[in-house]
N, C-alpha and C positions, 0 to 999 in steps of 0.2 A: 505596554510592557510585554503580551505576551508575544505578541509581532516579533520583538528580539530574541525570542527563544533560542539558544544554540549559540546564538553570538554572545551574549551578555555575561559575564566573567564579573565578580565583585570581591574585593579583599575584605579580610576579617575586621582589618583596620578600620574601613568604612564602614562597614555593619559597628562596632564597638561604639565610633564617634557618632553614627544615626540612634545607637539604642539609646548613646547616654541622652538626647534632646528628645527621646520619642513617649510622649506622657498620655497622650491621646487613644483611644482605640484604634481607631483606623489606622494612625501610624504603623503601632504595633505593628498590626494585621499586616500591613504592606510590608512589614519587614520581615515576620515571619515568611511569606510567600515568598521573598527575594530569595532569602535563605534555603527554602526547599526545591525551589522550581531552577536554581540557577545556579552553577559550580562557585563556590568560597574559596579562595586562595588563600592562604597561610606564609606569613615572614617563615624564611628560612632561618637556619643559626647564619649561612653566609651574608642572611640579608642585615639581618641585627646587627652582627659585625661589623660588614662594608657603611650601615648605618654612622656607626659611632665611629668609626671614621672619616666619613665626609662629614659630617656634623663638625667634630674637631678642626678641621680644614678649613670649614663655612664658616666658624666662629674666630677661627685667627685673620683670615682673611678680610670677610667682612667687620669685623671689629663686633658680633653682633654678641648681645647680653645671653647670660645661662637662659633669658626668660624668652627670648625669642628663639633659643636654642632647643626647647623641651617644645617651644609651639611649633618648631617643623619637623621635627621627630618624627611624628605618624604620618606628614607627607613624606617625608625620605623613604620610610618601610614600605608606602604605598608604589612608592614611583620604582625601586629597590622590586620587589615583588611585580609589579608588572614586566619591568625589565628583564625579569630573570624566566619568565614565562611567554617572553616574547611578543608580549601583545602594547595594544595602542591605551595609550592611560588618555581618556576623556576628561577634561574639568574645564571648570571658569576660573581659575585659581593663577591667572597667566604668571603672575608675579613670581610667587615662589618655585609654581615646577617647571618656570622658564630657569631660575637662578639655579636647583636639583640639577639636573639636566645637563645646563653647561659642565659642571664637575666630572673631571674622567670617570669617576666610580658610577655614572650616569650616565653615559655618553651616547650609550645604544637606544636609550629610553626615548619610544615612537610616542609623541607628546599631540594631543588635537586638544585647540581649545576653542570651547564652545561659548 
């Protein structure tokens, strides 16, 4: 991790979803360190916004339930927030931030998956 110094960029989002499973000490630890040593991005109000509305979109389209609705929420802000910062969103996650992605409110979002 320290190798990525300078490059490595993480949203609050993913800090939040890592704190709420992290029970462990060392976890912790590694996440405190993420947090000091490496810039946090923050959702905008335009990303919250643009959120609930591709969500809205996602859900008439897809036909998909309120419940798979609130479960991609924090990818939307995530993918939402990298987009709006310009940068490349890394995940394993092909499924969902391939479907984010195609969406116009999306469309800029530089997508690697790992």
């Amino acid at each position: 991790m320290d190798s990525l110094a300078g490059l490595l960029r993480t949203s609050s989002v993913v800090l939040a979803e890592l704190w709420r499973g992290a029970s462990k000490p060392a976890e912790q630890a590694f996440l405190r360190a993420l947090e000091k040593n490496h810039p946090v991005w923050v959702p905008t109000k335009q990303n919250w916004l643009d959120s609930g509305e591709l969500l809205g979109r996602m859900r008439v389209d897809q036909g998909f339930t309120p419940e798979k609705v609130r479960n991609l929420h924090f990818d939307v802000l995530i993918a939402l927030t990298a987009r709006s910062h310009g940068a490349r969103l890394v995940t394993s996650d092909r499924e969902d931030f391939e479907l984010i992605a195609s969406y116009k409110v999306a469309t800029a979002l530089r997508l690697e998956i790992w």
